[in-house]
C-alpha positions as CSV (number, residue, x, y, z in Angstrom):
1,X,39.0,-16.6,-22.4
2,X,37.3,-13.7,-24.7
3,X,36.2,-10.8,-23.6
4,X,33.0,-10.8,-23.5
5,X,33.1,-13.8,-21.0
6,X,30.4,-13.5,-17.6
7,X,33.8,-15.2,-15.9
8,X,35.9,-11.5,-16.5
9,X,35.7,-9.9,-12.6
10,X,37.3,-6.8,-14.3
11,X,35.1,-6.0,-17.4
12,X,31.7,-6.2,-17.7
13,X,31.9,-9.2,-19.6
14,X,27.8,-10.5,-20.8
15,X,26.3,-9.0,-16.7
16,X,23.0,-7.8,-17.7
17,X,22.1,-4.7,-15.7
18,X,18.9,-4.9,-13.5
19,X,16.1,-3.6,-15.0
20,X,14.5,-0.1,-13.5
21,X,11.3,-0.9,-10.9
22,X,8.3,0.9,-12.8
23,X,6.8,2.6,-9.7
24,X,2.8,2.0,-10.0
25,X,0.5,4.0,-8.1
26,X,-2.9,3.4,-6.9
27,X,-5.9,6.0,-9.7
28,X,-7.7,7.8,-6.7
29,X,-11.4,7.4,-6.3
30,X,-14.2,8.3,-4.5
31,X,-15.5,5.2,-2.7
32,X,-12.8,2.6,-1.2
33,X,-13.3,-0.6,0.7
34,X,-9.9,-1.7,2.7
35,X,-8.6,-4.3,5.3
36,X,-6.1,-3.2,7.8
37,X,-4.5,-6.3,9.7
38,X,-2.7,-5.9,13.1
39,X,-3.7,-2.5,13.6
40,X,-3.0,0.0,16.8
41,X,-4.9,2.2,19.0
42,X,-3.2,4.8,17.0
43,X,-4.0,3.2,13.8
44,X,-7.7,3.9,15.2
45,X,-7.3,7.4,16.4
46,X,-5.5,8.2,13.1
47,X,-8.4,6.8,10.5
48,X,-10.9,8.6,12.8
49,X,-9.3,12.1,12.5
50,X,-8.5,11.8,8.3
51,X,-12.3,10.4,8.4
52,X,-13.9,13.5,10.3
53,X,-11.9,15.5,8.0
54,X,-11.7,14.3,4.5
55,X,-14.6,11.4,4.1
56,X,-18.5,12.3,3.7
57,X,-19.7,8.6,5.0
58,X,-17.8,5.9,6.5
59,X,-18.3,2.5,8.2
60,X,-15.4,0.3,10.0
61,X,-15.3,-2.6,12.2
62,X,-13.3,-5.0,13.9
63,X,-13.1,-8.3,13.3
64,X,-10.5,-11.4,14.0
65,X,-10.3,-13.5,10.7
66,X,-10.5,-17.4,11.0
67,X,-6.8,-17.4,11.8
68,X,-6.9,-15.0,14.8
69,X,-5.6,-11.9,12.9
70,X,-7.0,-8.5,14.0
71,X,-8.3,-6.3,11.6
72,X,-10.3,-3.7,10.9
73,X,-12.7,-3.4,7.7
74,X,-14.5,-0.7,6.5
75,X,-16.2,1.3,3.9
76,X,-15.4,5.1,2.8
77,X,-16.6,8.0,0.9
78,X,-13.8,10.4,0.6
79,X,-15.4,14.2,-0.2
80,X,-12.7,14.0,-3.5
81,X,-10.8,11.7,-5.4
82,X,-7.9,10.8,-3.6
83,X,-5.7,7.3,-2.5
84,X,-6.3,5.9,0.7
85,X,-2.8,5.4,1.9
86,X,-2.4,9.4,1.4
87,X,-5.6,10.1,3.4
88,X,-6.3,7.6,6.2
């Protein structure tokens, strides 16, 4: 068998090393619109707070979708640029 074989267990033989996750981040913004399914109470009491504190106009609701799921939609203006999942 050569070396380079994928059968060698104690060389590397052809393995091809996973490639590196690229790590993608959301560009903040002003004005998001955003589902949350299955929320909490706390859920609730948290957006509340990090809307009184960082947003200058928002709207959410609840809903069920066709399927049954809970969820709350809504609407925000955040007073700066920033991502959602850092601020509510």
């Amino acid at each position: 068998m050569s070396s380079d074989s994928s059968d060698s267990s104690d060389k590397g033989g052809n393995t091809i090393s996973p490639l590196s996750k690229k790590v993608f981040q959301i560009s903040p913004a002003i004005r998001w619109c955003f589902t949350l399914n299955n929320y909490s109470e706390d859920n609730i009491s948290s957006i509340i707070t990090n809307i009184k504190t960082n947003c200058k106009f928002a709207i959410v609701g609840e809903e069920v979708g066709e399927s049954g799921t809970p969820h709350l939609q809504g609407y925000i203006e955040f007073k700066k640029k920033a991502r959602p999942n850092k601020s509510i």
